[in-house]
C-alpha positions as CSV (number, residue, x, y, z in Angstrom):
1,X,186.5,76.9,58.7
2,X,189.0,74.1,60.4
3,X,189.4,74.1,63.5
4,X,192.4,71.9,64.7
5,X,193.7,71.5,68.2
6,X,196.5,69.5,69.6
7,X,197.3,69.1,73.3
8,X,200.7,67.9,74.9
9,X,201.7,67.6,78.3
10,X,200.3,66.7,81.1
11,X,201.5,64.0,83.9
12,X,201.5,61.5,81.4
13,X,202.6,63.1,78.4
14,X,200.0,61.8,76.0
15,X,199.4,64.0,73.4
16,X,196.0,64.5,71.8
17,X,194.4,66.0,68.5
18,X,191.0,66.7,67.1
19,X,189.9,68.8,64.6
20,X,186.4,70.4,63.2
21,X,185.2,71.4,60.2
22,X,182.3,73.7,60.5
23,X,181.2,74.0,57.0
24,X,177.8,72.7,56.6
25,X,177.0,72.7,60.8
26,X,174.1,74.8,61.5
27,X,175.8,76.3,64.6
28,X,178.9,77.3,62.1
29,X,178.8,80.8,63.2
30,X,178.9,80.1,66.8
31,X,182.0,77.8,66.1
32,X,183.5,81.1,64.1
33,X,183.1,83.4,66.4
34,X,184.7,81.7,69.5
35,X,187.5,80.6,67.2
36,X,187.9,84.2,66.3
37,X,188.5,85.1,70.1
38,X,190.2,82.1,70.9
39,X,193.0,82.9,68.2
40,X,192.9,86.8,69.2
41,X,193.9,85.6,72.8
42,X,196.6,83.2,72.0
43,X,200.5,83.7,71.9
44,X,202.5,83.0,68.6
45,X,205.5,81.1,70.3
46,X,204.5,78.8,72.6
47,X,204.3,79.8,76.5
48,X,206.0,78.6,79.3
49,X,203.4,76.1,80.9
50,X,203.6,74.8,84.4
51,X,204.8,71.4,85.5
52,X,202.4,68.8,84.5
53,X,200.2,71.0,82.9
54,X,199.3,71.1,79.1
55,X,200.0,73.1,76.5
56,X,197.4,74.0,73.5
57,X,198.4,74.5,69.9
58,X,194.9,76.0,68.2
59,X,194.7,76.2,64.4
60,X,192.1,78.0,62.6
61,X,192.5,78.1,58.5
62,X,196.1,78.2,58.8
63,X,196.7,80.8,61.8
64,X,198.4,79.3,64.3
65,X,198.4,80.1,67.8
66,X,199.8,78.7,71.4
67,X,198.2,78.7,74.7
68,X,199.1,76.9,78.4
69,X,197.4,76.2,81.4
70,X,196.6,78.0,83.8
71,X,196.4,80.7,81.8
72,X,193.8,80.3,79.3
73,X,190.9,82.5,78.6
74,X,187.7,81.2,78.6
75,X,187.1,81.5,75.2
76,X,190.5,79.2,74.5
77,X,189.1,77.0,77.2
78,X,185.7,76.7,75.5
79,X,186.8,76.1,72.1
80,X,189.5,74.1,73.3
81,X,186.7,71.4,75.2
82,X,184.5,71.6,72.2
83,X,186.9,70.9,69.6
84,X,188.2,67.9,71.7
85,X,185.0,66.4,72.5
86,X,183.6,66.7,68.8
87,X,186.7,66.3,66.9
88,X,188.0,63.1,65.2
């Protein structure tokens, strides 16, 4: 599974993208499963946000979704931080 996550907004604008691949990682099927709830949560136009806040674009095998602060769930929250920190 690819996991890809890009991020735009913010005060500064930069925008930022990291994505996973889980095949092979031992903790695959945690990665799965959040992605799965993530995606199930998410919007497929892309929300209105709130000034300076970001806006989340989540791929998972092709399914795109769209998410904004404040209101993500904390799966999309989760998944969002992981994918980030881990992702090149």
């Amino acid at each position: 599974m690819r996991i890809h996550v890009s991020r735009t907004g913010g005060f500064a604008g930069i925008e930022r993208h990291a994505e996973v691949d889980t095949a092979g990682r031992a903790d695959a099927h945690e990665w799965h499963a959040l992605a799965e709830r993530a995606v199930a949560a998410g919007r497929g136009t892309p929300p209105v946000g709130v000034p300076d806040g970001f806006s989340y674009t989540i791929t998972v095998d092709g399914t795109r979704v769209y998410c904004a602060d404040p209101r993500l769930t904390d799966e999309q929250r989760s998944l969002i931080r992981r994918v980030l920190k881990e992702g090149a």
